[in-house]
N, CA and C of each residue as an Amber inpcrd file, in Angstrom:
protein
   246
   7.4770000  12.2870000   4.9910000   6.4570000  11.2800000   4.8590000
   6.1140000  11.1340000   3.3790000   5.7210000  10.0240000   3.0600000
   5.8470000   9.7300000   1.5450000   4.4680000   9.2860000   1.2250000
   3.7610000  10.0020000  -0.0160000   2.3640000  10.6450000  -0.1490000
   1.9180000   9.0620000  -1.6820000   1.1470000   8.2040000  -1.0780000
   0.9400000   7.1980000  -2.2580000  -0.2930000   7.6840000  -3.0790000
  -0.4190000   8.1110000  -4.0430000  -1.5060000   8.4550000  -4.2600000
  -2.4760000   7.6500000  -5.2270000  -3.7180000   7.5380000  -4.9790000
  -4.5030000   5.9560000  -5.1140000  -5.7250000   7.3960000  -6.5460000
  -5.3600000   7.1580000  -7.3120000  -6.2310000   7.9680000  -8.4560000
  -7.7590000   7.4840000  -9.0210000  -7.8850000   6.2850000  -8.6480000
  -9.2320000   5.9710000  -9.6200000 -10.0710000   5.7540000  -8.4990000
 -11.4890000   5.2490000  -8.7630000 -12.5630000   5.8320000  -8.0120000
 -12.8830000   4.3310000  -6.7830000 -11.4490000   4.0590000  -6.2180000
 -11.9460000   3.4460000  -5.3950000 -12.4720000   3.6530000  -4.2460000
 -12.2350000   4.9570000  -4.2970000 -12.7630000   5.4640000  -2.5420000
 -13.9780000   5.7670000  -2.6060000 -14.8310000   5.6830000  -3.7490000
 -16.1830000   5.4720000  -3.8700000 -16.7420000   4.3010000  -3.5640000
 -15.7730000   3.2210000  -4.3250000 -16.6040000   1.9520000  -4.2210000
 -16.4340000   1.2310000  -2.9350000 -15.1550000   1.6300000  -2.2960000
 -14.4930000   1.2200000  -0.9210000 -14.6950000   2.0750000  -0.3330000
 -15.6480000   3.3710000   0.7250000 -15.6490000   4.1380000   1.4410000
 -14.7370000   4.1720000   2.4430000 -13.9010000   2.9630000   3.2310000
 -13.5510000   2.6910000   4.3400000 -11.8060000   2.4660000   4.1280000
 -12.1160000   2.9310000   2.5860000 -10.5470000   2.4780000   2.0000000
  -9.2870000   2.4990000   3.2950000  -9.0510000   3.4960000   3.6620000
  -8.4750000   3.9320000   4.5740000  -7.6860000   3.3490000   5.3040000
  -8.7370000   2.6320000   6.1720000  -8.8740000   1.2920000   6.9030000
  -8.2520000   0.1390000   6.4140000  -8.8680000  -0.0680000   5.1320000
  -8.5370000  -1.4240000   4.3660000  -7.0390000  -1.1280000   4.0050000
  -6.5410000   0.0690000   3.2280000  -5.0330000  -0.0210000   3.0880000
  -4.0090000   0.1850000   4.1830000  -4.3620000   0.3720000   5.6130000
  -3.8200000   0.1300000   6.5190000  -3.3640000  -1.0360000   7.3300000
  -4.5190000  -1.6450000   7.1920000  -4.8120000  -3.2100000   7.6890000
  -4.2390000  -4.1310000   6.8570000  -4.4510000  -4.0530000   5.3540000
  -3.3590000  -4.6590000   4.2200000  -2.1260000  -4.3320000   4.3090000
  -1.4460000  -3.0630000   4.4830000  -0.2920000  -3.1000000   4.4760000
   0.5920000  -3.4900000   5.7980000  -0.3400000  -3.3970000   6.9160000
   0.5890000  -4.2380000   8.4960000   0.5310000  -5.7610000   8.1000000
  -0.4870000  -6.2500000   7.3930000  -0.8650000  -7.5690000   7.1810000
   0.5220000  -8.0180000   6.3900000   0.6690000  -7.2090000   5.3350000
   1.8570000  -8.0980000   4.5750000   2.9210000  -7.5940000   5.4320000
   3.3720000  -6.4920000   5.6690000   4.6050000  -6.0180000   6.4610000
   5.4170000  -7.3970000   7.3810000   3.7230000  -7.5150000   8.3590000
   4.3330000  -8.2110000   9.4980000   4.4530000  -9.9650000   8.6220000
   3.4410000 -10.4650000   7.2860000   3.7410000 -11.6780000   7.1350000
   4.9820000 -11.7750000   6.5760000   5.7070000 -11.0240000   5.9590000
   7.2130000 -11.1390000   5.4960000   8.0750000 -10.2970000   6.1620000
   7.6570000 -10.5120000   7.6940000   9.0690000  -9.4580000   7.8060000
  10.3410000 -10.4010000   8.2960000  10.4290000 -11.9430000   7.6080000
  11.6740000 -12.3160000   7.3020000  12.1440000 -12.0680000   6.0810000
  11.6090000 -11.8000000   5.3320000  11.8370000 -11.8110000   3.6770000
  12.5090000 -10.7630000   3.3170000  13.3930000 -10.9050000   2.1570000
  14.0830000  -9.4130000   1.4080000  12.9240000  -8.0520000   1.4370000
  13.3070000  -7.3840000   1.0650000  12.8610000  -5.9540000   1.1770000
  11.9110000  -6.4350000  -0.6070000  12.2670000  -7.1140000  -1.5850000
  11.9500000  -6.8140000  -2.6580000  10.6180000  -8.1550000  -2.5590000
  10.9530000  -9.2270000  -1.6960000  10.0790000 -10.4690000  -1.4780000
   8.8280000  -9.5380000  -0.6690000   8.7440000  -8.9080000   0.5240000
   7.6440000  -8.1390000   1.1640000   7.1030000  -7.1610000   0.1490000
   7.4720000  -6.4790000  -0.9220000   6.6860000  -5.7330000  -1.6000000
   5.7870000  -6.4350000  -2.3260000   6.4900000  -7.7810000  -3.0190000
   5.4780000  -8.0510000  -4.1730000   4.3470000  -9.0950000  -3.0230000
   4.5300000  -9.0500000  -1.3790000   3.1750000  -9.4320000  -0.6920000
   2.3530000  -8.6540000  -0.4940000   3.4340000  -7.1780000  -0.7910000
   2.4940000  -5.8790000  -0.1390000   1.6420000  -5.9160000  -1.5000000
   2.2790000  -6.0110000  -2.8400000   1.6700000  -5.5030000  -3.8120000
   0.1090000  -6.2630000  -3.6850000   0.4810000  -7.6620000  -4.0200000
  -0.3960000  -8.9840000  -3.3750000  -1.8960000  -8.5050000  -2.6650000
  -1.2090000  -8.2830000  -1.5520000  -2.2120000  -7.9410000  -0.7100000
  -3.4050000  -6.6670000  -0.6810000  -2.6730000  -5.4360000  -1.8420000
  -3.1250000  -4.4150000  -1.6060000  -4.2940000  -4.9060000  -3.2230000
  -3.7540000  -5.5030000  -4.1510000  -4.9530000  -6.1050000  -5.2490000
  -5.6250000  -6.6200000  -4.8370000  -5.6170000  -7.4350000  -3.6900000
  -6.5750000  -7.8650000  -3.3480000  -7.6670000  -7.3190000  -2.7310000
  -7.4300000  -6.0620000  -2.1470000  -8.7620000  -5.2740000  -2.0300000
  -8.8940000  -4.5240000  -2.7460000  -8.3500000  -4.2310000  -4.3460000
  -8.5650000  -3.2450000  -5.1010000  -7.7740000  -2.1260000  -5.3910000
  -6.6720000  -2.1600000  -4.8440000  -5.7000000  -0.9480000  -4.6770000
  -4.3240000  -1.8900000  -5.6020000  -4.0430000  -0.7810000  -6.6500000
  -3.0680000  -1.3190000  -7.5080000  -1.7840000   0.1270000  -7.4350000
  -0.7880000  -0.7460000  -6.9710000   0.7660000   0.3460000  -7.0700000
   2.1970000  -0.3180000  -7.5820000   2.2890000   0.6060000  -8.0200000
   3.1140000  -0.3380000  -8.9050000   4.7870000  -1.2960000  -8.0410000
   5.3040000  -1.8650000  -8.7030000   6.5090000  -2.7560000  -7.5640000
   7.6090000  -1.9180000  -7.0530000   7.6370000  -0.1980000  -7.4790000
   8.7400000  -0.0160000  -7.1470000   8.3520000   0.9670000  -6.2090000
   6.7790000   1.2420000  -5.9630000   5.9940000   2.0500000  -4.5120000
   5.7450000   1.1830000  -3.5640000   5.7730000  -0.2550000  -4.1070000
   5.3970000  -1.2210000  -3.0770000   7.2110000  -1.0160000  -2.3070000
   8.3100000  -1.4780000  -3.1090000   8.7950000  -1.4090000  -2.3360000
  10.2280000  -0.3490000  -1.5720000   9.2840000   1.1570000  -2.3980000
   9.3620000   2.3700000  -1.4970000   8.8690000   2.2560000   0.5550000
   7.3170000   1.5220000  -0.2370000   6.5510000   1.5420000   1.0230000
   7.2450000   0.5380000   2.1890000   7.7990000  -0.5010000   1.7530000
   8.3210000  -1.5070000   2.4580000   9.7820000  -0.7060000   3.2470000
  10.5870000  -0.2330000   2.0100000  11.5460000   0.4630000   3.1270000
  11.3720000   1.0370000   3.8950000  10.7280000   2.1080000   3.2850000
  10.2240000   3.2680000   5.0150000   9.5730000   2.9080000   6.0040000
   8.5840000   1.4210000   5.9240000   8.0730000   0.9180000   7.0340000
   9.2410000  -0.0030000   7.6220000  10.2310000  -0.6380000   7.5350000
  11.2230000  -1.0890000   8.0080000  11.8560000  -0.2730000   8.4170000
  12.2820000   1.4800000   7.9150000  13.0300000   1.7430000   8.7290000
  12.2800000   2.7200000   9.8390000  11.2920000   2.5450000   9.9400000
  10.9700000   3.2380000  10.9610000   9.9470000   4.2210000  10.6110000
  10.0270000   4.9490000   9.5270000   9.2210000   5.6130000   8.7860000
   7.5860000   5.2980000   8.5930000   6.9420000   6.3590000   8.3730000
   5.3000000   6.2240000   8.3140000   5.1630000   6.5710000   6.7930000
   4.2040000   5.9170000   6.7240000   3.4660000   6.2350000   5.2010000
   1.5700000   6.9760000   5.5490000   1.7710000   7.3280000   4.0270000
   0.2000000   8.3420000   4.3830000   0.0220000   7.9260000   3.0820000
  -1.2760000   7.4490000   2.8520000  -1.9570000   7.3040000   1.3010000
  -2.9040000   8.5280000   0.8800000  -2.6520000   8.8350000   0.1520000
  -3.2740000  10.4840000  -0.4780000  -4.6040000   9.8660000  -1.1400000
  -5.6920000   9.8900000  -0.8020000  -6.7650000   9.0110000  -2.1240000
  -7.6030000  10.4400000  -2.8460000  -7.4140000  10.2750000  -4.1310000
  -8.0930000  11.3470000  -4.8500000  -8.7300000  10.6480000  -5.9750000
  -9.6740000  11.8500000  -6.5810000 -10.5440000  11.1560000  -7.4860000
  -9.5930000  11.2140000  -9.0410000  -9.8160000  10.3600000  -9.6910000
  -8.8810000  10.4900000 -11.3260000  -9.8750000  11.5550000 -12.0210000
  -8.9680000  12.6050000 -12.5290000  -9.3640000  13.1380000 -13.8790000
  -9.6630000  12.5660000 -14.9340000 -10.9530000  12.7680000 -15.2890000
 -11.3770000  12.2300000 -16.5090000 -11.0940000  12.6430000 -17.9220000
């Protein structure tokens, strides 16, 4: 299972983060799942700025493969070292 890890203090300002990057990432999954593997990341990427969560294009589309092939993802959220 492949560990995304979200570093700055959004899980303060988003308590429910959780939720929200779950719901964002089925959201883009399922709106491009005609699209290339590299077209669904930059919706995943898309989608996940839009609630505040920034990863870069080549975790977006880590995340996209392993959810196509079957694979689960787990988002690690920790606080950034200052």
């Amino acid at each position: 299972m492949s560990e995304f890890r979200i570093t700055h203090e959004v899980h303060v300002v988003h308590p429910d983060i959780r939720e929200k990057l779950t719901t964002a990432t089925i959201d883009a999954i399922n709106e491009s799942s005609s699209r290339s593997a590299e077209d669904a990341a930059l919706v995943l990427r898309n989608r996940l700025g839009e609630i505040g969560v920034h990863m870069s294009p080549e975790a977006c589309l880590a995340a996209v493969e392993r959810i196509r092939s079957g694979k689960s993802l787990r988002f690690e959220i920790e606080r950034a070292d200052d």
